[in-house]
C-alpha positions in Angstrom: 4.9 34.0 33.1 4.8 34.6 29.5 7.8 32.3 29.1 6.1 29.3 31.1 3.1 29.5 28.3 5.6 29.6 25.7 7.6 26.9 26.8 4.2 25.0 27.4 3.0 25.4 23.9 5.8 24.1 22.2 6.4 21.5 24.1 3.2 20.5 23.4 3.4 21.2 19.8 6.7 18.7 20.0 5.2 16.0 22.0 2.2 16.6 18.9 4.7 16.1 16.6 6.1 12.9 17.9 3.3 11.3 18.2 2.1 12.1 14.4 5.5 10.7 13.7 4.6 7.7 15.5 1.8 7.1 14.1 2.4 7.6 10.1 5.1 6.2 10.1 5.3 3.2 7.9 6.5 0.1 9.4 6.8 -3.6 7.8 7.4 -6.9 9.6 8.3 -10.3 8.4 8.0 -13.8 9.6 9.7 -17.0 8.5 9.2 -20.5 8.9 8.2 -24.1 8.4 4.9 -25.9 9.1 4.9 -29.9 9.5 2.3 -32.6 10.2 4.3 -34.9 12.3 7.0 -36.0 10.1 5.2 -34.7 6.7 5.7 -31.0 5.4 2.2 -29.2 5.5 2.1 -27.7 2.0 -0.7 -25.2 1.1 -1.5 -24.1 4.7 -3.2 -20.4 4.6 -0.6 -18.1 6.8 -2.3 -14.7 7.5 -0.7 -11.9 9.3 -2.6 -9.6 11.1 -2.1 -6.5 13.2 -5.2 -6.7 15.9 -6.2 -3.6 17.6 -8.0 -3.3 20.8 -10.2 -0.2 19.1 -11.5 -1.2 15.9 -11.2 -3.4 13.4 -8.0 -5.5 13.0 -6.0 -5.1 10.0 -5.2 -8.4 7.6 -1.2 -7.4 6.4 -0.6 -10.0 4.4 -1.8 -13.5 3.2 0.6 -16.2 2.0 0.5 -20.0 1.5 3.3 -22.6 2.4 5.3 -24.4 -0.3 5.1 -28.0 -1.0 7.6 -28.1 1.8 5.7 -26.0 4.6 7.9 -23.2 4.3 6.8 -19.4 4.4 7.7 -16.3 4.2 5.3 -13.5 4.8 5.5 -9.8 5.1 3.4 -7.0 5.7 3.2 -2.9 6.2 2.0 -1.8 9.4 0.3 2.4 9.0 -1.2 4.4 12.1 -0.3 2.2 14.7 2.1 3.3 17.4 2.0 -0.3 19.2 1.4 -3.0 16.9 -0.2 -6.3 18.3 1.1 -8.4 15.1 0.1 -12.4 15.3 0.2 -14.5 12.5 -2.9 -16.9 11.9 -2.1 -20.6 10.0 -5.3 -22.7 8.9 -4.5 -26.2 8.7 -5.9 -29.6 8.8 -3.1 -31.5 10.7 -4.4 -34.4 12.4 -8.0 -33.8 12.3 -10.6 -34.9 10.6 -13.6 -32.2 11.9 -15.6 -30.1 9.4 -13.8 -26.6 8.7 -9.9 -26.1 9.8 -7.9 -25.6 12.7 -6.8 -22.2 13.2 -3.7 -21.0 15.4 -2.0 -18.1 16.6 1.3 -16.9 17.1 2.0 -13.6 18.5 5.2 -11.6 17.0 7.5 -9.3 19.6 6.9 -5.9 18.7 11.1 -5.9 18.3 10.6 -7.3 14.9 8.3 -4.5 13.6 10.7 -2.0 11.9 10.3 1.3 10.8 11.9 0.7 6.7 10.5 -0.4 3.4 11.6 -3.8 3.6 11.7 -6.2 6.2 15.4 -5.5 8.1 14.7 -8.2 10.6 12.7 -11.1 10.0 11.0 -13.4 12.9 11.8 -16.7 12.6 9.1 -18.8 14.0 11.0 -22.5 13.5 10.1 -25.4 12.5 6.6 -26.3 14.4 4.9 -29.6 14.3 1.0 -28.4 13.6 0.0 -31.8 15.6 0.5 -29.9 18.9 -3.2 -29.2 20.2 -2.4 -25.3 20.9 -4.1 -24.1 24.4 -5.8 -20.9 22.1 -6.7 -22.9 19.5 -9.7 -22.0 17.0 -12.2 -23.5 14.4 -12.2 -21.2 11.3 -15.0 -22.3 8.1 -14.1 -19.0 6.5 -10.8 -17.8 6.2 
């Protein structure tokens, strides 16, 4: 009997561990790629990278801008999150001629969320025409 409790406790006190592991462990993720307005780069488009979690408050990573032509890189640290939910947000005014900008998400497999420094394996999101009208799609005055 006394071994059961034993064996209880400290496989409690592993699972324990684990998790803390888990949890504090400092992660980064990276994402690559090229913004264009039909046939014209989109230069200076706001790319934000965000970890949203389903408690709380969602956590900006990083915040980048393209290059005259569209390209990005961003990257970001990821702390206290055992399953990340990272999606990177791109303000634009492709195509449209409203007040304030379009805004657009793009989710990131968790895959690409490594547990290092620096980023060992970037996403590379392509080369997306921003025309597309994106099924999720968002207004954004403040971002």
């Amino acid at each position: 009997m006394k071994s059961k409790s034993i064996n209880v406790i400290l496989t409690i006190l592993l699972v324990q561990a684990l998790l803390f592991d888990c949890i504090n462990a400092e992660q980064t993720v990276g994402v690559r790629g090229r913004l264009m307005c039909g046939t014209s780069a989109l230069a200076n488009t706001k790319i934000k990278l965000w970890n949203k979690h389903k408690i709380g408050s969602d956590q900006q990573l990083a915040s980048v801008s393209t290059d005259a032509k569209g390209n990005f890189e961003v990257t970001g640290r990821v702390t206290n999150s055992i399953l990340p939910n990272i999606v990177l947000k791109a303000y634009h005014d492709c195509s449209d001629g409203k007040p304030c900008q379009r805004k657009v998400y793009f989710g990131v497999p968790n895959k690409y969320v490594t547990k290092t420094d620096l980023v060992s394996k970037w996403f590379d999101l392509g080369t997306i025409n921003m025309q597309i009208q994106f099924p999720d799609e968002e207004r954004s005055c403040i971002n």
